[in-house]
C-alpha positions as CSV (number, residue, x, y, z in Angstrom):
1,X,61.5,108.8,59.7
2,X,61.6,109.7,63.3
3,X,63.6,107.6,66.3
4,X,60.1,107.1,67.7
5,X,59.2,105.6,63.9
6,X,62.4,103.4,63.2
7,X,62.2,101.7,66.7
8,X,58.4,101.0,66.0
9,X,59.6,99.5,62.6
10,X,61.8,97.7,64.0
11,X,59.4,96.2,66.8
12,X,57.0,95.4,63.7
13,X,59.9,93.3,62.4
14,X,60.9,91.4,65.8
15,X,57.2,90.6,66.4
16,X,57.0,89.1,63.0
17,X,60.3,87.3,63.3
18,X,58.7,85.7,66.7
19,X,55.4,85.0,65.0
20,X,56.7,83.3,62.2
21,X,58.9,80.5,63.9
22,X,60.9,78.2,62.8
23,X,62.5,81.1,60.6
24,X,64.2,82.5,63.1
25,X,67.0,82.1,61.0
26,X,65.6,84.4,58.1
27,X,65.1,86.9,60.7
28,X,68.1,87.0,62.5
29,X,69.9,87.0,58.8
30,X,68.1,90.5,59.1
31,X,68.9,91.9,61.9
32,X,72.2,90.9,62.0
33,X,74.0,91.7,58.9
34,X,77.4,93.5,60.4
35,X,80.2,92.1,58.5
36,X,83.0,91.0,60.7
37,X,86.1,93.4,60.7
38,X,88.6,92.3,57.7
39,X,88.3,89.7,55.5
40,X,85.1,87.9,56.0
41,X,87.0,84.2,55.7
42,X,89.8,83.1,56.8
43,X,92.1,81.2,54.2
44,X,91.9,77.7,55.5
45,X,88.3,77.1,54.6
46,X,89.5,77.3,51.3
47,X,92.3,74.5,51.7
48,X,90.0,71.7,50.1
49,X,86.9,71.6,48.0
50,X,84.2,70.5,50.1
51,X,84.6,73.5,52.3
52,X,84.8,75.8,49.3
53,X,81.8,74.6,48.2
54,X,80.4,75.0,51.8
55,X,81.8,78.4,51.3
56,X,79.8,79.2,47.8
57,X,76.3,77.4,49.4
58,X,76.9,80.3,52.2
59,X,77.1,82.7,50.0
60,X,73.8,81.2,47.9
61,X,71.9,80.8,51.1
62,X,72.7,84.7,51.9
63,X,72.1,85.6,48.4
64,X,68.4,83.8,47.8
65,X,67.5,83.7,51.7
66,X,68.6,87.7,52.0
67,X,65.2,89.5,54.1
68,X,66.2,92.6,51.3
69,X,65.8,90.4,48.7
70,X,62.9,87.8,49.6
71,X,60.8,90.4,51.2
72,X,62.1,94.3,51.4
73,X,62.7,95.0,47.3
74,X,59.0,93.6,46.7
75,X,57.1,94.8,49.4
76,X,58.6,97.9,49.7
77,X,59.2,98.5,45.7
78,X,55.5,98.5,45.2
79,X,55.1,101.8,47.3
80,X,57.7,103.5,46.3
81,X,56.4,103.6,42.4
82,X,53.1,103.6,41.5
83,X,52.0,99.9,42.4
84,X,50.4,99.6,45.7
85,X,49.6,101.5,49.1
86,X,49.5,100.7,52.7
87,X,46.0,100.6,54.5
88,X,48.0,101.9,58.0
89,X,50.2,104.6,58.2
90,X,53.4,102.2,59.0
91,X,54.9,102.7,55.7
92,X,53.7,106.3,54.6
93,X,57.3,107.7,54.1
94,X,57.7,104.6,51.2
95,X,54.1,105.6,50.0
96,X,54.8,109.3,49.8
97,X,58.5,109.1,48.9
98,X,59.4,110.8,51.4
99,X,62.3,109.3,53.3
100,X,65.3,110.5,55.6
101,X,68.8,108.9,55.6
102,X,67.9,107.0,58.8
103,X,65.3,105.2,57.2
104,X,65.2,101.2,57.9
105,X,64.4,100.6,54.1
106,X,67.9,102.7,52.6
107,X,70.2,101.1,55.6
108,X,69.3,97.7,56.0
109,X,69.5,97.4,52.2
110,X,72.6,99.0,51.6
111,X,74.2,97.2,54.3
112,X,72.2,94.0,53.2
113,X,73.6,94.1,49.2
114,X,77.1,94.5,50.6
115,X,77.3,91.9,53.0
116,X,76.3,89.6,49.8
117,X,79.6,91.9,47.7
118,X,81.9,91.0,50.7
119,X,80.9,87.7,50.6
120,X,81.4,87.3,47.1
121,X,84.6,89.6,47.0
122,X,86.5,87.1,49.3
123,X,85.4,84.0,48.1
124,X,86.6,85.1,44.8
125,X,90.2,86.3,46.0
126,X,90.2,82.9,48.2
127,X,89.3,80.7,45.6
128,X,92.2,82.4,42.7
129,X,94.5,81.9,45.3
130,X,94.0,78.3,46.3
131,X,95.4,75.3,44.9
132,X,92.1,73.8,43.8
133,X,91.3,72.6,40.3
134,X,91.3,74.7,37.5
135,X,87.1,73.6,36.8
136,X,86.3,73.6,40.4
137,X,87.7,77.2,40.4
138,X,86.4,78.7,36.8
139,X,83.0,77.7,37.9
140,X,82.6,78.6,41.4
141,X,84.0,82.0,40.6
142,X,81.8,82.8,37.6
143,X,78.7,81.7,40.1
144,X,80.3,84.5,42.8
145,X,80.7,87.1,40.1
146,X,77.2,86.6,38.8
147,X,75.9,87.2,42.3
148,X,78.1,90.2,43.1
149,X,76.7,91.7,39.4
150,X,73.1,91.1,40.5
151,X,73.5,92.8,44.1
152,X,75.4,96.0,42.4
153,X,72.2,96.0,40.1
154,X,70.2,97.2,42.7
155,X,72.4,99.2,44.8
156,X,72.7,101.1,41.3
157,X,69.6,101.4,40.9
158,X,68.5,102.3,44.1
159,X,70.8,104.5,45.0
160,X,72.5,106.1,42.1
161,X,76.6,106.3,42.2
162,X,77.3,104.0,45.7
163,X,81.4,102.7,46.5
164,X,82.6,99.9,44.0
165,X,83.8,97.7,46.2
166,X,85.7,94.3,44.6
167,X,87.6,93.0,47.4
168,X,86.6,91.5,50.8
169,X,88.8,93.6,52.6
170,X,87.2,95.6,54.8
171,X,90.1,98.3,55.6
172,X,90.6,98.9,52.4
173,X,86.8,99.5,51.2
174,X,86.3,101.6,54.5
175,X,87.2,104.8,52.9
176,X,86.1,104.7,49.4
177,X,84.1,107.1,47.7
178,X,81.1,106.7,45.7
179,X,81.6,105.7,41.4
180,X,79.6,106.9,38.9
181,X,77.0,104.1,38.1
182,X,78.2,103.6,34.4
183,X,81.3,102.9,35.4
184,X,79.6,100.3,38.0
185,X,77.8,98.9,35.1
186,X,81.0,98.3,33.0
187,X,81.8,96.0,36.1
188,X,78.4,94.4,36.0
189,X,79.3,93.6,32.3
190,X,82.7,92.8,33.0
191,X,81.6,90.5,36.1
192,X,78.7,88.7,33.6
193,X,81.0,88.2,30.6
194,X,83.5,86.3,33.1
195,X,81.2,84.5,34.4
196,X,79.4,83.3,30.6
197,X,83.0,82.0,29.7
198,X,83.7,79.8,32.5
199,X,80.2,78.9,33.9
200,X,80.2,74.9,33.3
201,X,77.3,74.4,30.7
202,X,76.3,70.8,32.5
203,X,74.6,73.7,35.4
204,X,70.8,72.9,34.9
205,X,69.5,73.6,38.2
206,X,67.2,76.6,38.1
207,X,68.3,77.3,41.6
208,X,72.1,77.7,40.2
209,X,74.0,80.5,38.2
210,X,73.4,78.6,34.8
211,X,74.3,80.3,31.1
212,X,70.5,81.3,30.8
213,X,70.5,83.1,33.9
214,X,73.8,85.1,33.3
215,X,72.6,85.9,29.5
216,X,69.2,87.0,31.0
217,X,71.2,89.1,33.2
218,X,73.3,90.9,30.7
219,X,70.5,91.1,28.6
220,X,68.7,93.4,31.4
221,X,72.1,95.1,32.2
222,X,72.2,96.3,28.6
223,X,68.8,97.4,28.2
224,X,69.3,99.3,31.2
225,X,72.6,101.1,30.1
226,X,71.1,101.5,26.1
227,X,73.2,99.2,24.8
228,X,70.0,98.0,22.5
229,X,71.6,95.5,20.0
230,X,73.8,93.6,23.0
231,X,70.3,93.5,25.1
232,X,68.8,91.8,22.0
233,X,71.6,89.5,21.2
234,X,71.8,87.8,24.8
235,X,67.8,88.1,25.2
236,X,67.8,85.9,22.3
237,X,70.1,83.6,23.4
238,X,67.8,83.1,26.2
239,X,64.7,82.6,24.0
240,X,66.5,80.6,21.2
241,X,67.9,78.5,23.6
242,X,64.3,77.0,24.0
243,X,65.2,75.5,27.6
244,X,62.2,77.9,29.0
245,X,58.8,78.2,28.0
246,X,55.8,80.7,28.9
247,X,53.7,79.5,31.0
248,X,49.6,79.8,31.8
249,X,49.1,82.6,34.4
250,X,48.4,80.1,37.1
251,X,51.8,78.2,36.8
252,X,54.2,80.7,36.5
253,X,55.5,80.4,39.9
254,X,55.5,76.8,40.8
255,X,58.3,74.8,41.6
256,X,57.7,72.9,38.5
257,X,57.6,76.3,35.9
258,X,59.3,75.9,32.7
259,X,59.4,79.6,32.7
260,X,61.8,80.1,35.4
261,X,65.3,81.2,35.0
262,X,66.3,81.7,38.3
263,X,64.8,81.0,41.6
264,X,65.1,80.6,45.2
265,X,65.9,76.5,46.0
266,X,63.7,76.5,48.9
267,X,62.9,72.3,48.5
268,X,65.7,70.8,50.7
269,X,68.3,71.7,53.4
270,X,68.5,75.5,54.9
271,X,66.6,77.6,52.3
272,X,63.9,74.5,52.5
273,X,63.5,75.2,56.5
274,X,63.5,79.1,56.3
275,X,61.1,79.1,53.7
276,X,59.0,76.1,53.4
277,X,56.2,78.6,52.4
278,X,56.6,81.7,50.2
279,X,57.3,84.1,52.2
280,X,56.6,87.1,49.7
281,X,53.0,85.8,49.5
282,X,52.9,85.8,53.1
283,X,53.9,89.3,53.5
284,X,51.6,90.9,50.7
285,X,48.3,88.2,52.4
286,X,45.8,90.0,53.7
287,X,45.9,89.7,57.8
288,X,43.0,88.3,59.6
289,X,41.3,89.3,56.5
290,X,41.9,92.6,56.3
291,X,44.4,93.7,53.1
292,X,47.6,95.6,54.4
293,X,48.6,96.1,50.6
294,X,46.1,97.5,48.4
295,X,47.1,97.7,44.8
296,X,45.6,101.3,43.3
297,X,43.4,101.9,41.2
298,X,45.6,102.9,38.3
299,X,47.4,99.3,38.1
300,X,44.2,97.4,38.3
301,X,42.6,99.5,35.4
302,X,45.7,99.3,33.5
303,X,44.6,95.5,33.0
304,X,42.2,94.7,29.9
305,X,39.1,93.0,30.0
306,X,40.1,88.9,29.6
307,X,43.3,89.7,31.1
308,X,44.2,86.1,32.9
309,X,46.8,87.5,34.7
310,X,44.5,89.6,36.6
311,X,42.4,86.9,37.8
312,X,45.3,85.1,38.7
313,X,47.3,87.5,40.3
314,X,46.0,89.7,42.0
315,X,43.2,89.0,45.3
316,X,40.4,91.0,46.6
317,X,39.4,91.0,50.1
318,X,37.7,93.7,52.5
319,X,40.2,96.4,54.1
320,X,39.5,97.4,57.8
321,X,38.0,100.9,56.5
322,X,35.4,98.5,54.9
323,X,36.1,98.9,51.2
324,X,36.8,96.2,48.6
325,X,40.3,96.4,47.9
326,X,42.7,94.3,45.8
327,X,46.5,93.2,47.0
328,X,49.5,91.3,45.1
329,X,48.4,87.8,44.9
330,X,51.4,86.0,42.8
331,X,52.4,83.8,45.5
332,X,49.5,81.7,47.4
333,X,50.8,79.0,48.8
334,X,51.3,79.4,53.3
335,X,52.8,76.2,53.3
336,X,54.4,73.8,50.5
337,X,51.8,71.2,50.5
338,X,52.5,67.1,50.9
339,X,51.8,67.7,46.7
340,X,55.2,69.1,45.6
341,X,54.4,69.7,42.3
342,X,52.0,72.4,43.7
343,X,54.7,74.3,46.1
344,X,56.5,77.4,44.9
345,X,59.3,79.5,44.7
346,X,60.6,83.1,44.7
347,X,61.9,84.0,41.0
348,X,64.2,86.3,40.4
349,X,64.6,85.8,36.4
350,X,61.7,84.5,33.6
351,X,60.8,84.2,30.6
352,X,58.5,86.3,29.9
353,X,60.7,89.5,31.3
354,X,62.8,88.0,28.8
355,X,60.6,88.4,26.1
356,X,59.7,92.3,26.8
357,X,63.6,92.7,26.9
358,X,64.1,91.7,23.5
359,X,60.8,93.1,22.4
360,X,62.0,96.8,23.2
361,X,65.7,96.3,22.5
362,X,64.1,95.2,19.0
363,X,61.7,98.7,19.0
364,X,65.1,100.6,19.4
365,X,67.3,98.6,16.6
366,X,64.2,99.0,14.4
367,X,62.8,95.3,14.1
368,X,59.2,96.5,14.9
369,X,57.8,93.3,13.4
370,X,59.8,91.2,16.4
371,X,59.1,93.3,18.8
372,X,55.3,93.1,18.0
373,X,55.7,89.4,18.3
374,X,56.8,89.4,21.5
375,X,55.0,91.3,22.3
376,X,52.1,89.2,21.5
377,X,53.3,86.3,22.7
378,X,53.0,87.7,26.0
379,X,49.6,88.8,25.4
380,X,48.5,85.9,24.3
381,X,49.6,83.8,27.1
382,X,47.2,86.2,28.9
383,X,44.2,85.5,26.8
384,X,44.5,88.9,24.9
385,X,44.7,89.3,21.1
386,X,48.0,90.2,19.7
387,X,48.3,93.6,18.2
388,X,48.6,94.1,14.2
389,X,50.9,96.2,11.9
390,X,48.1,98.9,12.6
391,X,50.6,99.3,16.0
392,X,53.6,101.0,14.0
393,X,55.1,104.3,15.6
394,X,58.3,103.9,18.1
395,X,56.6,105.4,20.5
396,X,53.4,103.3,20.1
397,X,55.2,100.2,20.4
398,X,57.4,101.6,23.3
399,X,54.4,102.3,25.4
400,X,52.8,98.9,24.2
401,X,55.9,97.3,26.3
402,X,55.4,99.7,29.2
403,X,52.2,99.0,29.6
404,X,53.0,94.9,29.5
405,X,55.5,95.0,31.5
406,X,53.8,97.2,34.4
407,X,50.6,93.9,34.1
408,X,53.6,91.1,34.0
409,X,56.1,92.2,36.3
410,X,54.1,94.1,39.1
411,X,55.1,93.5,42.7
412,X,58.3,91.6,41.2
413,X,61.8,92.9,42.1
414,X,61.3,96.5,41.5
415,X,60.6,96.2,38.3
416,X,57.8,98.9,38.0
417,X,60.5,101.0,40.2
418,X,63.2,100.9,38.0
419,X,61.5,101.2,34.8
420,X,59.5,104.5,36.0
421,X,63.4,105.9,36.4
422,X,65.4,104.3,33.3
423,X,62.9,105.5,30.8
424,X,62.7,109.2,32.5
425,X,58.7,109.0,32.7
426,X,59.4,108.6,36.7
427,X,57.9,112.5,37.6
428,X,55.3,112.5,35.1
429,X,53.8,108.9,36.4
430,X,54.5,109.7,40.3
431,X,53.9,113.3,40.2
432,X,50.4,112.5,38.9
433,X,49.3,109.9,41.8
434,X,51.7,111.2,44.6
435,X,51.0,115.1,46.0
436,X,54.1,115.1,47.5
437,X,56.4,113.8,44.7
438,X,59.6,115.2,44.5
439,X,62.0,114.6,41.2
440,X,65.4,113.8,43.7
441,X,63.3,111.3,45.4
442,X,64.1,108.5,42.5
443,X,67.4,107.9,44.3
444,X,66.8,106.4,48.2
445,X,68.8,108.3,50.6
446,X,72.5,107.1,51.5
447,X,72.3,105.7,54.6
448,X,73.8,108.6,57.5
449,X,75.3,105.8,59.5
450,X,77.6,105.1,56.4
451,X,78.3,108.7,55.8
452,X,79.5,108.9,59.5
453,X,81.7,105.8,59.0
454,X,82.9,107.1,55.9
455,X,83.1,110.6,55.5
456,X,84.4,109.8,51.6
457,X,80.9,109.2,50.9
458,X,78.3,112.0,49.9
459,X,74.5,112.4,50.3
460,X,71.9,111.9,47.4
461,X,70.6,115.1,46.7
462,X,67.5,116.7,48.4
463,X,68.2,114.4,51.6
């Protein structure tokens, strides 16, 4: 992206910050993400347990009310893969894959997921060093560390090998070098196993790092790394637990969803006055009537006939070239309504992901007949039949789950995004719907305002 591009980007941003007052807060969150110079907190505001916990609700608020999270891995996840396009020519170097290490998308994120690490980092070493009780402490820092593992999970994933950075000193993580992702996986694991054995158990809000949520975690980490029979031992934990339940299309994202795992608290305090309305929703609505994001056609064909979760989640409205087009319609709500039970929240772990976990950790340890079954549960939830024992190749079944997962989890977290790249079917997808694909282009560019300020660090390849 050109100078004359990222200042126009960045206008686009200011002008939407402005427009949607009183989140002003959300906005500046975004625009000012510098961490201060050495350690992010100083050591008294760990010196009794009301400010720690101040401390930890910071680093939730940053974590859940993150612009990179809320708005940037959606929005911009479903142009990078094979989801959606943009109906101006904003965003063109997301829709073609074709962006430069100065590009707003690779910087503000990488910058964005650290600031969360550093966070995290030093309330961790604050925290092990105070003289606050044993519980107080166990649990807090297994919370930090589940938060740390879910903001490596993308930088991984996004980015390929990126510094491994586990302490909130800043002169010390200035310099490092980038680690091979496996090895920042084995810290993910590491990070999520601490946290399952010290997490307090009495956690049940869904707005909280609770023992579902870090076993839904791992169970994703694993899949992600191979590991197929840990992926389907904490999947099942998950399931087994029967805490959550699948829910019909048009409830999965309410406040009230027993299929929820994790989600943003966005009902009282802070989080409740930055977004009393969805803001992913807001972003992926059509302006003035006119769609901005139009899914393509290859999504919306990929849905079968009956398919509820078509109807429900995806919108159709007129694009400002006068076609019909249809945009990402999860989240509908502008404004929580006086009818609680109604509002919603951004979800960052469910059930039903869940479910497609287990089913293809299951495909890969060679329990067909329970992977077919979850399978089916998630189809039927959607008002399709379940397939039969006619569906009974490995490869059958593994593009069974592909193909549920890319109708359940569009326009969510990235999800298309990363699972083009962990299964290696990334080029053949893209390079049939994108002219200008380019294999290197899976990984984002490292940021060249990091590689100036730390010449340890090396570019992705083809950038």
């Amino acid at each position: 992206m050109n100078t004359k591009e990222n200042i126009k980007q960045r206008v686009i941003y200011l002008l939407v910050c402005i427009s949607l007052l009183p989140l002003n807060f959300a906005c500046r969150k975004y625009l000012d993400i510098d961490p201060p110079s050495g350690s992010l907190v100083a050591t008294s505001v760990y010196s009794n347990r009301d400010n720690a916990t101040s401390a930890l609700n910071g680093i939730y608020s940053n974590f859940f009310s993150s612009y990179y999270f809320s708005v940037q891995i959606p929005t911009s996840a479903v142009l990078l893969s094979d989801e959606a396009t943009f109906i101006q020519s904003s965003y063109d170097d997301l829709v073609n894959n074709v962006l430069n290490a100065r590009n707003i998308f690779s910087s503000e994120g990488w910058r964005n997921l650290y600031q969360v690490i550093y966070q995290a980092n030093t309330f961790i070493e604050q925290v092990k060093a105070s003289g606050l009780d044993d519980k107080f402490r166990s649990t807090s820092i297994a919370e930090a560390k589940f938060i740390r593992a879910y903001a490596y999970f993308h930088l991984v994933n996004f980015f390929g090998a990126v510094p491994l950075v586990l302490t909130g000193n800043l002169t010390i993580s200035a310099t490092l070098p980038r680690t091979d992702p496996a090895i920042i996986y084995k810290q993910m694991i590491q990070d999520l196993k601490d946290a399952g054995n010290n997490i307090s158990a009495d956690i049940n809000s869904r707005s909280k790092v609770t023992p579902a949520a870090i076993q839904a975690l791992l169970a994703k980490v694993y899949l992600y790394t191979g590991d197929y029979a840990n992926a389907l031992s904490y999947s099942s934990k998950v399931i087994n637990s029967a805490a959550f339940q699948l829910e019909d299309p048009d409830k999965v994202f309410l406040r009230t969803s027993r299929e929820t795992i994790l989600k943003s608290n966005t009902s009282n305090g802070v989080l409740g006055t930055i977004f009393n309305f969805t803001i992913i929703g807001f972003y992926f609505r059509p302006i003035n009537n006119e769609a901005t994001y139009l899914l393509r056609d290859g999504l919306l064909n990929s849905f079968e006939q009956g398919d509820k979760r078509k109807s429900s989640w995806t919108g159709s409205v007129k694009s400002s070239v006068g076609t019909v087009g249809s945009f990402p319609y999860k989240y509908k709500l502008s404004n929580a309504p006086a009818n609680m039970a109604l509002a919603e929240d951004y979800v960052y772990l469910r059930l039903a992901e869940v479910y497609l976990i287990r089913a293809e950790a299951a495909v890969k340890t060679g329990d067909w007949n329970l992977a077919r079954n979850d399978i089916n549960k998630i189809r039927e939830r959607a008002g399709l039949p379940g397939y039969t024992t006619s569906l009974n190749t490995e490869q059958g079944l593994l593009l069974a789950i592909e193909h549920e997962r890319q109708v359940e989890l569009f326009s969510e977290s990235a999800d298309r995004w990363f699972d083009l790249k962990r299964t290696n079917r990334i080029d053949a997808v893209l390079g049939a719907v994108k002219p200008m694909w380019k294999p290197y282009a899976k990984y984002l560019p490292v940021p060249q305002a990091e590689i100036e300020a730390n010449h340890n660090l090396t570019q992705n390849e083809g950038y």
